[in-house]
C-alpha positions in Angstrom: -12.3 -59.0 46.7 -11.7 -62.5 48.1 -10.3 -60.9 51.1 -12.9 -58.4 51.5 -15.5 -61.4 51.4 -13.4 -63.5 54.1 -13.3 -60.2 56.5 -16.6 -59.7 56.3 -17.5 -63.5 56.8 -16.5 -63.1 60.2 -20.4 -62.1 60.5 -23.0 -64.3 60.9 -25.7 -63.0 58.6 -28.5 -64.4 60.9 -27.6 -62.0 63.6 -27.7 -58.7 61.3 -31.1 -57.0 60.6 -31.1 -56.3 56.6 -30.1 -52.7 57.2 -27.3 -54.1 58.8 -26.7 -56.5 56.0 -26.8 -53.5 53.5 -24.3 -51.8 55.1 -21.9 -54.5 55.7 -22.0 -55.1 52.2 -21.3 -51.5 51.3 -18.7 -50.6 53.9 -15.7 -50.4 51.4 -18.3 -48.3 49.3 -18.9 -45.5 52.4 -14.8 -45.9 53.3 -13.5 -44.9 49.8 -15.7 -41.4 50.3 -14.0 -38.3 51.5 -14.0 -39.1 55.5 -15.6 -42.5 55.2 -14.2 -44.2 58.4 -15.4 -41.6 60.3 -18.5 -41.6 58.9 -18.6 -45.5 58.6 -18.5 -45.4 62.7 -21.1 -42.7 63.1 -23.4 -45.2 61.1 -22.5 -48.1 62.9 -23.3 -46.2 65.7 -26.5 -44.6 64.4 -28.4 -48.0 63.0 -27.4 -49.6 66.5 -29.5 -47.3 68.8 -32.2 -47.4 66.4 -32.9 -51.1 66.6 -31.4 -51.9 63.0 -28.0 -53.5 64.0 -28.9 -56.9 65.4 -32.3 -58.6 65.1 -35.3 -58.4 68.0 -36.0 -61.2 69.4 -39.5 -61.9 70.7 -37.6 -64.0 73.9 -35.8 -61.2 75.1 -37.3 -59.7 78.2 -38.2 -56.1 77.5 -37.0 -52.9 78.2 -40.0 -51.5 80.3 -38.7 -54.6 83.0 -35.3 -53.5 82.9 -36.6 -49.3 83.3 -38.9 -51.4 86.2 -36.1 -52.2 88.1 -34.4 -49.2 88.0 -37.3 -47.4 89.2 -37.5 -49.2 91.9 -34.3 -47.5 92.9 -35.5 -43.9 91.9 -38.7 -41.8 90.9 -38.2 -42.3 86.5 -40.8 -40.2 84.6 -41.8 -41.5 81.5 -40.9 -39.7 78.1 -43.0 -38.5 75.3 -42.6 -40.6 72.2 -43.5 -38.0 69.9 -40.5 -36.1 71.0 -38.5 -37.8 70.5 -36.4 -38.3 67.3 -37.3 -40.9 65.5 -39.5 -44.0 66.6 -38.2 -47.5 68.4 -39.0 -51.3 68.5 -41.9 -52.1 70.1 -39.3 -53.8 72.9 -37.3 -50.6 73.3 -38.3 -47.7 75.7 -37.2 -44.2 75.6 -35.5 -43.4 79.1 -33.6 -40.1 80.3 -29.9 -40.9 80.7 -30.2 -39.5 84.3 -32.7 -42.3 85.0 -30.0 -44.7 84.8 -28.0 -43.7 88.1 -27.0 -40.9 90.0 -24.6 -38.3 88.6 -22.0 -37.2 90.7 -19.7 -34.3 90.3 -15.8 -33.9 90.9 -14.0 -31.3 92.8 -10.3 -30.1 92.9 -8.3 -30.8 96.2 -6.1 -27.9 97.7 -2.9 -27.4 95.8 -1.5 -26.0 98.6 -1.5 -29.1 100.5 1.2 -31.4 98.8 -0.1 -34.5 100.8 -3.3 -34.1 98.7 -1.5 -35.2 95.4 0.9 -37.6 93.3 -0.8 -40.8 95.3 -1.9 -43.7 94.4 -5.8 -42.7 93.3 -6.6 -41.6 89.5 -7.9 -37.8 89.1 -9.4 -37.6 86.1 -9.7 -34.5 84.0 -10.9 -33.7 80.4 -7.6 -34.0 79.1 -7.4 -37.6 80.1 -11.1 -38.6 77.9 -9.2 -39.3 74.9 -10.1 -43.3 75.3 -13.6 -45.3 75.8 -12.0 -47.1 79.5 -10.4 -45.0 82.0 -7.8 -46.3 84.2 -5.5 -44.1 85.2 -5.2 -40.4 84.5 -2.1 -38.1 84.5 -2.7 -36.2 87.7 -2.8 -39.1 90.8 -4.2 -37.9 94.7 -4.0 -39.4 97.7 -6.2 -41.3 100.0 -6.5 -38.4 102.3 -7.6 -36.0 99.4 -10.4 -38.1 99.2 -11.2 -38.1 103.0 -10.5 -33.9 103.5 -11.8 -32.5 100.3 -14.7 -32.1 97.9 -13.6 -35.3 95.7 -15.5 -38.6 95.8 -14.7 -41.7 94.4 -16.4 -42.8 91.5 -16.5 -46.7 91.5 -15.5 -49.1 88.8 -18.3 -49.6 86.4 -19.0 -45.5 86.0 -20.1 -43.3 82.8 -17.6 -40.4 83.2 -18.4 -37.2 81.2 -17.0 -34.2 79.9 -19.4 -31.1 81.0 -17.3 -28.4 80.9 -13.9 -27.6 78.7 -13.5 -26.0 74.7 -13.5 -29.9 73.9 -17.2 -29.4 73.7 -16.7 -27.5 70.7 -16.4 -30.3 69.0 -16.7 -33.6 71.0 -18.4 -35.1 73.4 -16.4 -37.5 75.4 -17.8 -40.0 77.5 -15.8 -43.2 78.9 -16.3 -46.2 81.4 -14.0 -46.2 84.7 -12.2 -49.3 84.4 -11.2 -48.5 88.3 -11.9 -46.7 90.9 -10.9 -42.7 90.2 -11.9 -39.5 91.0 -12.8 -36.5 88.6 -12.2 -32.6 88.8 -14.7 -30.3 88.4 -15.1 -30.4 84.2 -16.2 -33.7 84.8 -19.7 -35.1 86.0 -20.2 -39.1 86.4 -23.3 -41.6 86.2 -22.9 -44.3 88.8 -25.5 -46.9 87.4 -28.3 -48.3 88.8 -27.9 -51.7 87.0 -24.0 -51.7 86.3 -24.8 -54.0 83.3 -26.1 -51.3 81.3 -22.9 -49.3 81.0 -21.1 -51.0 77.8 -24.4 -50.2 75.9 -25.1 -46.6 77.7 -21.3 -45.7 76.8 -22.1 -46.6 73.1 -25.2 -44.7 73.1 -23.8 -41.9 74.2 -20.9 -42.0 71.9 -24.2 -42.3 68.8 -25.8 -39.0 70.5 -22.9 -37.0 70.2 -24.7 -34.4 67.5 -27.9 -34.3 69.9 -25.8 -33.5 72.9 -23.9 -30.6 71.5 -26.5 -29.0 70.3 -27.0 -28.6 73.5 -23.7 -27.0 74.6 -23.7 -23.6 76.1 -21.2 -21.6 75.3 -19.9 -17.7 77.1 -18.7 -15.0 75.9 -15.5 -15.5 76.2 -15.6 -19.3 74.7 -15.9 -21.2 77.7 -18.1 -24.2 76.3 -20.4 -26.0 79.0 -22.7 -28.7 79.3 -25.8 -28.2 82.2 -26.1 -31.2 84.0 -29.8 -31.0 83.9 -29.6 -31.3 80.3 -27.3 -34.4 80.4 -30.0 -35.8 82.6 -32.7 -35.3 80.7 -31.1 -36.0 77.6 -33.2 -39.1 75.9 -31.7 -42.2 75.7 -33.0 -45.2 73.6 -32.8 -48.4 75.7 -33.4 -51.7 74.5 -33.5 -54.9 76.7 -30.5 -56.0 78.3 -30.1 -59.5 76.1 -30.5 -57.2 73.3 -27.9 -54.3 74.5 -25.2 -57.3 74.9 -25.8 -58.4 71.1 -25.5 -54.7 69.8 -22.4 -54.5 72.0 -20.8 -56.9 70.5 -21.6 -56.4 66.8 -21.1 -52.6 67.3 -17.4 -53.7 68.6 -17.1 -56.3 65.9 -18.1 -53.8 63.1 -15.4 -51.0 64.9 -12.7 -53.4 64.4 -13.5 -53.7 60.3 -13.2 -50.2 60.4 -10.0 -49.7 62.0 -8.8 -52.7 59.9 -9.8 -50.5 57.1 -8.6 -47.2 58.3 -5.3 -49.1 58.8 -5.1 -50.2 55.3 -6.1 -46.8 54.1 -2.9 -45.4 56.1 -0.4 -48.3 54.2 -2.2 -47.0 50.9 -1.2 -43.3 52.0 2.2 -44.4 52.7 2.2 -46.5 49.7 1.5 -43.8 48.1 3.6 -40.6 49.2 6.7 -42.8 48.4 5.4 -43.5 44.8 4.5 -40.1 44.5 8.3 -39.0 45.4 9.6 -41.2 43.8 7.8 -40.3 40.3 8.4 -36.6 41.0 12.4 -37.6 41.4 12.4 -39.6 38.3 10.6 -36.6 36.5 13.1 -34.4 37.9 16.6 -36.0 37.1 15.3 -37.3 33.8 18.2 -36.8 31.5 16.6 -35.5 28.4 12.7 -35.6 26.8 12.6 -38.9 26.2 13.5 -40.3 29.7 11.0 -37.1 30.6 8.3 -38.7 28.5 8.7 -42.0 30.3 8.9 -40.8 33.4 5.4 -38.6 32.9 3.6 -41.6 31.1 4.0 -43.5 34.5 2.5 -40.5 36.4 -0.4 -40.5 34.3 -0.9 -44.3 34.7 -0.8 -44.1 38.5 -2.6 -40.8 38.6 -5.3 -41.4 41.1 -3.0 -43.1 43.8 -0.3 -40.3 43.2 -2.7 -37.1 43.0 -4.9 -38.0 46.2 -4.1 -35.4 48.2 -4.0 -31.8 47.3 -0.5 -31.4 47.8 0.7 -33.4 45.9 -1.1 -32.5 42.9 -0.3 -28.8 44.0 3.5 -30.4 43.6 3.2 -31.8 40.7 2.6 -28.7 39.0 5.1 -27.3 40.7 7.5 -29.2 39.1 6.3 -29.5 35.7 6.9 -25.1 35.6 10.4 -25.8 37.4 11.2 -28.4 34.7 9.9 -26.3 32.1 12.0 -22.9 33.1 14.8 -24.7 33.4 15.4 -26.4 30.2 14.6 -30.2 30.7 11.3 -30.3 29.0 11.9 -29.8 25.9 14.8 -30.6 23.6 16.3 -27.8 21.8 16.5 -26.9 18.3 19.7 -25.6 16.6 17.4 -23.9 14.6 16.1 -21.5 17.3 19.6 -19.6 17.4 20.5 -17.8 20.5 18.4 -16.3 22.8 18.9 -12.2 24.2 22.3 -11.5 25.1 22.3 -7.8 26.3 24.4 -5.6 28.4 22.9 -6.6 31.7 24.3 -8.2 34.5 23.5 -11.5 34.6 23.0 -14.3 37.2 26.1 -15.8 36.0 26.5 -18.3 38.8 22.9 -20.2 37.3 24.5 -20.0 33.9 26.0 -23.2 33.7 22.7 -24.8 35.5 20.8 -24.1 31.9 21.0 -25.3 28.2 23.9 -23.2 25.8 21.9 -21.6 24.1 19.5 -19.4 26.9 20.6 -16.6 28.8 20.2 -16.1 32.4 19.2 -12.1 33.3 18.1 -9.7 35.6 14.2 -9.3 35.2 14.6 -5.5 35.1 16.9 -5.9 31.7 13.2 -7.7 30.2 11.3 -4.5 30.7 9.7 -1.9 28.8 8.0 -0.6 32.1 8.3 -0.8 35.5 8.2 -2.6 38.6 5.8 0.3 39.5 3.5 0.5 42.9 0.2 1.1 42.5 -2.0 3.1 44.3 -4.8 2.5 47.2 -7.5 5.4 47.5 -10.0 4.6 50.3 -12.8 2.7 48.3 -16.5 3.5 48.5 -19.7 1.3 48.9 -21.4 2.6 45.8 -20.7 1.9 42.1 -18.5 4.5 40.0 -16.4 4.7 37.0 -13.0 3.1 38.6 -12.5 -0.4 39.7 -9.5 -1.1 41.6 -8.5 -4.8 41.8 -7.7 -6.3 45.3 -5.0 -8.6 46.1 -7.6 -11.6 45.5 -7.8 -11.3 42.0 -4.4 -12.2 41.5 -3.8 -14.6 44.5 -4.6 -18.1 42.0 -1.6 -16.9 39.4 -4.5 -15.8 37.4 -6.1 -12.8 37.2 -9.5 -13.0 37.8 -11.7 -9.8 37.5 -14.7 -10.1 39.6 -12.0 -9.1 42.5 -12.7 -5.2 42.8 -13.4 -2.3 44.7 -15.1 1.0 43.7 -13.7 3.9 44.2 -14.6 7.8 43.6 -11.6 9.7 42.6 -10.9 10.9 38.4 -7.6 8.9 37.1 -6.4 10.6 34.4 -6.8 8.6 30.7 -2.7 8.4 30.7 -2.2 6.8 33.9 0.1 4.4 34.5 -2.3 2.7 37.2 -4.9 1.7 34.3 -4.0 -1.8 33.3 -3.8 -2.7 29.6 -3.5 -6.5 28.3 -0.4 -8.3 28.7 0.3 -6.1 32.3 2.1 -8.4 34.8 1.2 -7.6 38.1 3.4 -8.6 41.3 1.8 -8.8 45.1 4.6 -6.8 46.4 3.1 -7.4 50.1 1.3 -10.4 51.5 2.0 -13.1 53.8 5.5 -15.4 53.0 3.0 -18.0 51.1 1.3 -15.5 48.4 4.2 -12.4 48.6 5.3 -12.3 44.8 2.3 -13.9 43.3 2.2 -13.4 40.1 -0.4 -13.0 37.0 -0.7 -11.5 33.4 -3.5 -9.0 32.9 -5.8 -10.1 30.3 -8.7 -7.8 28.8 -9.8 -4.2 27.9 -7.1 -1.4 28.7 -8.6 1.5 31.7 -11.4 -1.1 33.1 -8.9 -1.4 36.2 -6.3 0.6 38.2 -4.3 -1.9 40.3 -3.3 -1.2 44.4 -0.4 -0.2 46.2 0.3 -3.3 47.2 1.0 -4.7 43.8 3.6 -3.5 41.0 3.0 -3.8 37.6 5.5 -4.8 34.6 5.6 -4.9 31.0 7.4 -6.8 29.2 9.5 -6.5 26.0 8.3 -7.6 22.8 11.0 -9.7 22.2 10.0 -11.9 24.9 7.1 -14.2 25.7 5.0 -12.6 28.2 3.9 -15.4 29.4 6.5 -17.0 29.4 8.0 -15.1 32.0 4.9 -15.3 33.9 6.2 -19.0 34.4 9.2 -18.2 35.3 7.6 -15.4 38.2 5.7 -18.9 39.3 8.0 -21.1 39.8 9.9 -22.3 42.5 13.0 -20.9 42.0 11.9 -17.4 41.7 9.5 -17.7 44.4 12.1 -18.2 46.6 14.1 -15.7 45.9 11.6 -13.0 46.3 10.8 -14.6 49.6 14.1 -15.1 50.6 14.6 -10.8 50.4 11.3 -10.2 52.0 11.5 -7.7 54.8 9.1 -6.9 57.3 8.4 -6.4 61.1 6.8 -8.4 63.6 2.8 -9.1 62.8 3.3 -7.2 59.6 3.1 -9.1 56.2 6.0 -9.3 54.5 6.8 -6.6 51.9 9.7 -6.8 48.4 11.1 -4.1 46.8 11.5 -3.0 43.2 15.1 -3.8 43.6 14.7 -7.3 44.7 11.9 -7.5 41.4 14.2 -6.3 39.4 17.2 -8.5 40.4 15.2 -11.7 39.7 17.3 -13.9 37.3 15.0 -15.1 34.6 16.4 -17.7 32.3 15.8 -17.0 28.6 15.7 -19.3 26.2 15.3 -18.3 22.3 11.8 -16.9 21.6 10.7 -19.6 19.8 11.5 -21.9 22.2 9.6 -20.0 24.7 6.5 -20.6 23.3 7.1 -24.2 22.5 7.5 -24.3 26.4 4.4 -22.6 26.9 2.2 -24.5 24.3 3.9 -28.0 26.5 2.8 -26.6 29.6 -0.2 -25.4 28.9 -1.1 -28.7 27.6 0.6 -30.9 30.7 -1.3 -28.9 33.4 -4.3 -29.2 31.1 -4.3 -32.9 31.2 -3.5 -32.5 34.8 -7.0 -30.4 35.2 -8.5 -33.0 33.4 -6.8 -36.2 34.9 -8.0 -34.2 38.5 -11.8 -33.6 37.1 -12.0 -37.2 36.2 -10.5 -37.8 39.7 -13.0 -35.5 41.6 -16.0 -36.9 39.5 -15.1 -40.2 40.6 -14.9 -38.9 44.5 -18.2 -37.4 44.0 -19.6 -40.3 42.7 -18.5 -42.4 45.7 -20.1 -39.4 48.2 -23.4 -39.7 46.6 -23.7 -43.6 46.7 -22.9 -43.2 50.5 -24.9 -40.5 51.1 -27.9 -42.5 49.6 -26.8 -45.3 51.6 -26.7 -43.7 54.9 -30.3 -41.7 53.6 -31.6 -45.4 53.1 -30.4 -46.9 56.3 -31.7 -44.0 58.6 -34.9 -43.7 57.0 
């Protein structure tokens, strides 16, 4: 905090409206929310064109002098206030951004002319407006370009714009010329009546990106374009010039906090990726439950810097099931005997991988039914008596019944499509990520046929279900069902009912198996909880900024 309060001291509090004030005192508030530094910028941004950045100050010559002199230059129209908005200082003036210069447009020389390019002169394209001063682009012309083609140069001291390009989309790029260049035709730029106006015109711009692409036309086939009558027209707000070099200067001063922040948000990231591996590794080549129990306690310490990104909570999960299907979670009990040994072939090279006393075999050699397709009638728009599941209600590793479709054909009482509870059902075909996703069918037998593009299984009795549900979601086996995935180009990859029933499924005994699950269930349970609390807390931080920014913009 001592830090935080030197940083910000760089300020002088005499030189910030209270708005200002306000949010310098919450910036580590807004940064901690989900896109903060973006949003910190727009703000910065936002309260500066609006008069609440820097102070007014009653000395300052104002704006309808400065909009005098450029008049004086060209025909300016005034603009209607109540258009506009929202409402300025009474030393600020609304002025059309086309009122502050001339825009002139950019052209492409032949290409067919080799003396025409790779000179010394900057040709500036939309690919180049990735930075707020331009001075030099990728494609170069030559001096004769300029004298025998459409090209003009565009002066030091310019607004360059983007008007044309699928950048529109989603930006607005606008930029100074640091030098003399040129521009292609994508590209319109405002040579300034009163050059001193450009660092603040360039910042304003950058504030009015929303505005100006709702403004963006777009064709049929994409194409995303700005008319250059609109960018003229588009209002600007303009405050005197003494004032425009102040919010300059704060705006830039209050950037650099935030990519001092946004830097030390990336060393926390890093920070924070090698703890994460590093817990994960220590979880993973624990050497019994006790080291395991260590090694877990120091995850849940450190949750919040290890879990902030979905991945790696996605991860940790993953390997919580992977230690759990292979023996390290729990220690084993003498008591429980030995688990199934039956006349199966098993996956005798993982053997050795896995305690003494489980067996590894085939998945088929754990089945009382199946892998069986399904079946895929065309469905109908109208509610009937059968509901067959789609691929989405098993997608999760869950089965989740609101996933249906009706359809109107009779399925006889004894067929093996209607699920009953405890049915494991397979996504024999989906893309590489989801293709074997597996879940256990929990609820009333015949409410649900399931599609062709799922199998369904049933387990032995002498065998958790579940259990082996586990063992379906972990890594291991999700990599072997991928691995033996077949399918052509632009197809989604299909597996058989061999490769299903080749999967190697370690067994433990059966009471082990449901100690296993009980642990599981309750480690990914405090991980749902540890990730509530986590995602209250993120909430919590977006509603303080939102209320912040609803405060500073009212």
């Amino acid at each position: 905090m001592k830090g935080k309060k030197q940083q910000l001291g760089l300020f002088e509090r005499r030189e910030l409206t209270p708005e200002a004030e306000r949010l310098l005192g919450n910036f580590e508030v807004v940064a901690g929310a989900s896109g903060g530094i973006k949003r910190l910028r727009e703000l910065v941004l936002e309260i500066a064109v609006r008069g609440k950045l820097v102070p007014q100050d009653p000395k300052d010559e104002p704006a309808s002098h400065l909009v005098a002199k450029m008049a004086a230059a060209k025909a300016i129209l005034p603009v209607d206030n109540s258009k506009q908005p929202y409402a300025l200082p009474g030393s600020w003036q609304w002025v059309r951004l086309g009122d502050c210069g001339d825009f002139m447009g950019g052209g492409t020389p032949s290409k067919s002319n080799s003396s025409f390019w790779n000179g010394p002169i900057p040709w500036v394209s939309p690919k180049d407006m990735k930075r707020p001063y331009i001075d030099d682009a990728e494609d170069h012309i030559s001096e004769e370009a300029v004298e025998h083609s459409a090209v003009k140069m565009i002066h030091k001291g310019a607004l360059l714009f983007v008007t044309r390009g699928m950048i529109l989309a989603h930006s607005f790029p606008v930029a100074i010329a640091a030098r003399s260049v040129t521009i292609n035709q994508d590209m319109k730029a405002l040579v300034l009546t009163v050059p001193a106006v450009g660092e603040y015109l360039l910042r304003a711009c950058q504030a009015a990106r929303s505005r100006m692409l709702q403004r963006v036309e777009r064709s049929s086939h994409g194409t995303c374009r700005l008319d250059s009558e609109e960018v003229a027209r588009f209002p600007i707000p303009f405050p005197p010039l003494a004032e425009q070099k102040r919010i300059v200067a704060k705006v830039d001063e209050l950037m650099q906090l935030c990519d001092d922040l946004d830097a030390r948000q990336a060393r926390q990231r890093e920070t924070a990726a090698r703890l994460n591996k590093a817990a994960l590794d220590a979880l993973t080549s624990a050497k019994g439950p006790e080291e395991l129990a260590q090694s877990w306690e120091r995850i849940v310490e450190s949750f919040p810097l290890l879990t902030d990104v979905p991945s790696r909570m996605k991860r940790l999960r993953e390997v919580i099931v992977d230690l759990a299907v292979s023996g390290k979670l729990l220690k084993q009990d003498p008591k429980d005997g030995a688990s199934l040994r039956l006349n199966a072939t098993s996956a005798v090279e993982d053997a050795a991988l896995y305690p003494e006393s489980w067996s590894v075999l085939p998945l088929g050699a754990l089945l009382t039914f199946g892998p069986k397709n399904g079946y895929s009638p065309k469905s109908v728009d109208y509610p009937t008596k059968t509901k067959s599941i789609s691929l989405t209600a098993t997608t999760s590793g869950k089965f989740d019944g609101r996933h249906y479709k009706f359809i109107d054909e009779k399925i006889p009482d004894d067929s093996h499509l209607w699920l009953s509870d405890g049915d494991v059902l397979l996504q024999r075909s989906n893309t590489i990520e989801y293709v074997g996703a597996a879940a256990v069918y929990r609820g009333p037998p015949r409410e649900f046929i399931y599609p062709d593009l799922m199998m369904k299984l049933r387990i032995r009795p002498d065998v958790d279900t579940e259990y082996v549900h586990l063992v379906l979601s972990s890594s291991g086996a999700r990599s072997f069902m991928r691995a033996r995935a077949s399918g052509t180009a632009g197809s989604m990859p299909k597996i058989n009912q061999t490769t299903v029933a080749s999967i190697p499924i370690p067994v433990p005994p059966l009471p082990e198996q449901r100690r296993i699950m009980h642990q599981v269930q309750a480690l990914l349970s405090l991980c749902d909880t540890l990730a509530e609390k986590l995602r209250r807390a993120e909430e919590g931080a977006r509603k303080l900024a939102d209320a912040l920014v609803a405060e500073l913009l009212a």
